[in-house]
N, CA, C and O of each residue as an XYZ file, in Angstrom:
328
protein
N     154.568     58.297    126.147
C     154.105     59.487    125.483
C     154.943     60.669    125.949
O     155.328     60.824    127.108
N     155.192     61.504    124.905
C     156.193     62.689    125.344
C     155.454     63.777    125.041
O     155.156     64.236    123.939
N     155.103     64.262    126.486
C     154.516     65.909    126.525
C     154.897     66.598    127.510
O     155.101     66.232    128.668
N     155.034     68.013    126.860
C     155.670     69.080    126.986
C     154.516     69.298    128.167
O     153.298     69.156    128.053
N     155.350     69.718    129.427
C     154.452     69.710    130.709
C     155.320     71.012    130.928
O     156.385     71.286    130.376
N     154.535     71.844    131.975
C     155.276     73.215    132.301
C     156.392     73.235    133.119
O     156.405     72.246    133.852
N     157.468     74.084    133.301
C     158.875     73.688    133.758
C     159.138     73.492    135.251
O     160.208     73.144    135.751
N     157.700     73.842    136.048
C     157.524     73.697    136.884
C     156.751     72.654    137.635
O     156.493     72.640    138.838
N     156.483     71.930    136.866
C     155.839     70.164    136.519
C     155.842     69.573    138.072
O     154.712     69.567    138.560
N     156.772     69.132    138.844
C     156.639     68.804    139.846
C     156.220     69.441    141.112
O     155.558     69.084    142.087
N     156.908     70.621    140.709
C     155.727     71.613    142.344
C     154.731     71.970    141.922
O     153.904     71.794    142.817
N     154.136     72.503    140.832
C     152.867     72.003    140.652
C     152.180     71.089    141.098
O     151.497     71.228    142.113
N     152.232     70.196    140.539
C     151.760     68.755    141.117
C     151.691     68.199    142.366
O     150.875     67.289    142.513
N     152.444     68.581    143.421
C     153.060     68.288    144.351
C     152.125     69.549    145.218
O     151.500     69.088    146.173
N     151.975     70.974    145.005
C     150.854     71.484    145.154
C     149.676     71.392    145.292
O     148.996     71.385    146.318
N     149.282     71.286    143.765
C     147.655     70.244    143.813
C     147.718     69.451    144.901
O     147.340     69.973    145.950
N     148.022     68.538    144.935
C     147.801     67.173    146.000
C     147.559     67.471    147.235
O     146.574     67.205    147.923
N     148.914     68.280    147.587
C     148.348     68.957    149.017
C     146.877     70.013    149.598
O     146.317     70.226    150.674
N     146.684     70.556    147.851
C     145.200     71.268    147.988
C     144.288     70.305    147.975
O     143.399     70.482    148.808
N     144.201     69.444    147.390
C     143.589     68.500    147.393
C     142.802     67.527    148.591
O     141.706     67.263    149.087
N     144.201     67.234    148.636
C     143.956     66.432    150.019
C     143.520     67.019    151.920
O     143.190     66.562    153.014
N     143.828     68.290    151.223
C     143.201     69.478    152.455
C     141.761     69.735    152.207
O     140.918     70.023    153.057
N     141.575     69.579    150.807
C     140.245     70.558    150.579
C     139.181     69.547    150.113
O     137.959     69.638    150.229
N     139.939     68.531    149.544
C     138.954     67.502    149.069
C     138.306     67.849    147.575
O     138.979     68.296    146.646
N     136.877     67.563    147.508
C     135.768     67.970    146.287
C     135.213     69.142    146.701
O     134.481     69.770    145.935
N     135.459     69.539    147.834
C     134.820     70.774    148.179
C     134.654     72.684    147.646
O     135.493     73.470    148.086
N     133.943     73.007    147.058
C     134.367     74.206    146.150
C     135.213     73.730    145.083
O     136.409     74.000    144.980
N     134.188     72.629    143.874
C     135.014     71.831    143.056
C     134.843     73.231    141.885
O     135.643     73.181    140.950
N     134.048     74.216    141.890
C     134.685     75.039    141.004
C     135.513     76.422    141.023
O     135.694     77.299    140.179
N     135.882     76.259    142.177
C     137.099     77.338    142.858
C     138.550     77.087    141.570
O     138.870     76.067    140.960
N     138.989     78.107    141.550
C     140.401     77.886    140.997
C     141.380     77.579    141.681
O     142.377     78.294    141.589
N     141.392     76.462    142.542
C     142.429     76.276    143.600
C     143.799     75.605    143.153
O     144.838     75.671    143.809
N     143.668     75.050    142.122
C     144.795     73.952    141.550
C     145.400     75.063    140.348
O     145.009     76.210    140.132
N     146.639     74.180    139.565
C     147.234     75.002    138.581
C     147.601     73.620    137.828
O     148.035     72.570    138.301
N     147.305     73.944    136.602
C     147.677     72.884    135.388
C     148.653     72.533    135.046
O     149.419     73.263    134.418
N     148.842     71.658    135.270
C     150.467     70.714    135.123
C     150.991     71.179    133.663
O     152.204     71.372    133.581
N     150.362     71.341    132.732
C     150.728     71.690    131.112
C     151.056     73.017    131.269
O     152.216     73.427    131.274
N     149.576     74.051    131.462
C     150.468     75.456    130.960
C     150.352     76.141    132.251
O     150.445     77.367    132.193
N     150.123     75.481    133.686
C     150.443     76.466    134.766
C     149.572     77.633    135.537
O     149.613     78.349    136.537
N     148.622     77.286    134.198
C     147.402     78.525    134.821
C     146.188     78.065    135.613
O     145.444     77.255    135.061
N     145.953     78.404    136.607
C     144.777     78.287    137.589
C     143.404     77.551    137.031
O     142.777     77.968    136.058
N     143.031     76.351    137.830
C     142.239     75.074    137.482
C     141.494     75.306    138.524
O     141.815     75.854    139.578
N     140.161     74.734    138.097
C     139.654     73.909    139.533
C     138.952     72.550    138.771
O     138.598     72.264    137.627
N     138.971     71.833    140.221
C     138.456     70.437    139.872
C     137.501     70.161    138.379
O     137.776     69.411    137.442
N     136.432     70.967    138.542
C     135.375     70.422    137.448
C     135.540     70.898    136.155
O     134.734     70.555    135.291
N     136.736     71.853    135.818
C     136.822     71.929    134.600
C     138.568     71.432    134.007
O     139.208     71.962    133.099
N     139.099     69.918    135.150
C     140.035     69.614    134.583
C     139.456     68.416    134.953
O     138.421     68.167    135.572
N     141.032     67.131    134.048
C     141.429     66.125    134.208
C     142.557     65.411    135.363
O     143.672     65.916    135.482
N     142.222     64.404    136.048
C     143.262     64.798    137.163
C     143.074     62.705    138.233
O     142.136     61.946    137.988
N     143.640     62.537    138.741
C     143.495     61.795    139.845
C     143.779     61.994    141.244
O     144.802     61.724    141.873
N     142.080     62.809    141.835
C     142.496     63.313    142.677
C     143.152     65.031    143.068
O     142.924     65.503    144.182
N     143.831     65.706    142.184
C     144.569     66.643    142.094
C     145.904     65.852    141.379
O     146.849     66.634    141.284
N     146.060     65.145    141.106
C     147.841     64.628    140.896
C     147.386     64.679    139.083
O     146.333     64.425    138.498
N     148.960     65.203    138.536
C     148.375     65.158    137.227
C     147.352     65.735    136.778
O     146.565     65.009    136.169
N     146.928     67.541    136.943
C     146.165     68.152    137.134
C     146.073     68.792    135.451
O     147.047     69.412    135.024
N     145.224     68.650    134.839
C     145.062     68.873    133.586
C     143.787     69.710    133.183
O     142.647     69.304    133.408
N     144.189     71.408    132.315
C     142.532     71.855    132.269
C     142.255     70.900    131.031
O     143.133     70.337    130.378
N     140.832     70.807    130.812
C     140.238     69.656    129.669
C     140.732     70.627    128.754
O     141.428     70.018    127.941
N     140.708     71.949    128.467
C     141.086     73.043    127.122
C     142.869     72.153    126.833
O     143.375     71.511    125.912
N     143.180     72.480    127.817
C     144.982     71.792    127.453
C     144.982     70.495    126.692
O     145.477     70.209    125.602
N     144.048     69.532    127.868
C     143.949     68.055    127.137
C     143.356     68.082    126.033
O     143.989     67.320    125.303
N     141.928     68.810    125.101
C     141.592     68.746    124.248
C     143.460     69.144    123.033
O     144.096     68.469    122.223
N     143.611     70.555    123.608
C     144.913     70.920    122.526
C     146.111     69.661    122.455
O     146.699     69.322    121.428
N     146.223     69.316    123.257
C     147.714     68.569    123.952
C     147.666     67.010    122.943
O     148.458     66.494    122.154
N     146.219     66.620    123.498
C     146.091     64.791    122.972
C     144.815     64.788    121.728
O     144.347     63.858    121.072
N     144.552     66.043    121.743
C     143.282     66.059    120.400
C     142.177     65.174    121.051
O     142.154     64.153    121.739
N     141.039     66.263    120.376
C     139.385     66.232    121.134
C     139.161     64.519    120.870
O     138.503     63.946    121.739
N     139.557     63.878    119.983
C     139.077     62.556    119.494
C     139.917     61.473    120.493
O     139.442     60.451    120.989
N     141.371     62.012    120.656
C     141.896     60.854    121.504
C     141.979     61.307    123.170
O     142.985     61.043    123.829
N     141.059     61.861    123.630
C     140.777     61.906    124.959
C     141.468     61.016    125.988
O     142.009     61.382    127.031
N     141.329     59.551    125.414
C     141.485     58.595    126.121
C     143.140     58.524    126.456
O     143.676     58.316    127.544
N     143.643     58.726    125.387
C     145.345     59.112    125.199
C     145.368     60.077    126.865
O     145.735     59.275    127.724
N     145.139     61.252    127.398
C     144.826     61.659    128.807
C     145.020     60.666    130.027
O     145.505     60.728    131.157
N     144.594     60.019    129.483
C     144.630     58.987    130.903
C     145.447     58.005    130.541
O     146.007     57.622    131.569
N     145.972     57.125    129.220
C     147.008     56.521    129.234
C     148.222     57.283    129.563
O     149.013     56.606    130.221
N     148.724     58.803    129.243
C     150.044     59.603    129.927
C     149.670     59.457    131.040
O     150.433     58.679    131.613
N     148.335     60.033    132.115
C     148.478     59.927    133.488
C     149.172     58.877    133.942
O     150.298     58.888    134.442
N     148.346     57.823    133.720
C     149.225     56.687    134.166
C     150.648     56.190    134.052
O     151.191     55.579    134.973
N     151.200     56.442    132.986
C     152.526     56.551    132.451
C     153.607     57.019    133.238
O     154.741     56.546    133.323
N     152.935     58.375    134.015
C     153.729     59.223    134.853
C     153.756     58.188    135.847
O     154.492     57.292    135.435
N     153.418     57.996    136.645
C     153.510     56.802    137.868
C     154.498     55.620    137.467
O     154.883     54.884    138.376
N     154.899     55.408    136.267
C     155.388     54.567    136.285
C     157.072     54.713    136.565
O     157.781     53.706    136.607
């Protein structure tokens, strides 16, 4: 799947994780993370994510993969790992 992720895609990501893995679930609705798509300030419970990696707000994923193919979300996550 080919999507347009923000140009800063890997430190992003690479960000999250480390917030993540410092902070855990803790203050899951803090804006601590930043969205791998458009870059703007996330927190856990109102994105898509494993963990922090591949940090997605659900508003992006609804626009990005359309409200019906949700599931499409988690087949790209995985994709990326590969």
């Amino acid at each position: 799947m080919d999507i347009k992720v923000h140009e800063d895609y890997v430190s992003i990501d690479r960000e999250n994780l480390e917030v993540f893995n410092k902070t855990g679930l803790n203050r899951f609705s803090e804006n601590r993370f930043r969205c791998v798509i458009c870059g703007e300030p996330a927190s856990i419970d109102s994105s898509m994510s494993c963990r922090g990696h591949r940090l997605v707000h659900t508003h992006c994923a609804y626009q990005t993969f359309g409200i019906d193919n949700m599931v499409n979300v988690i087949k790209w996550m995985e994709e990326q790992d590969k």
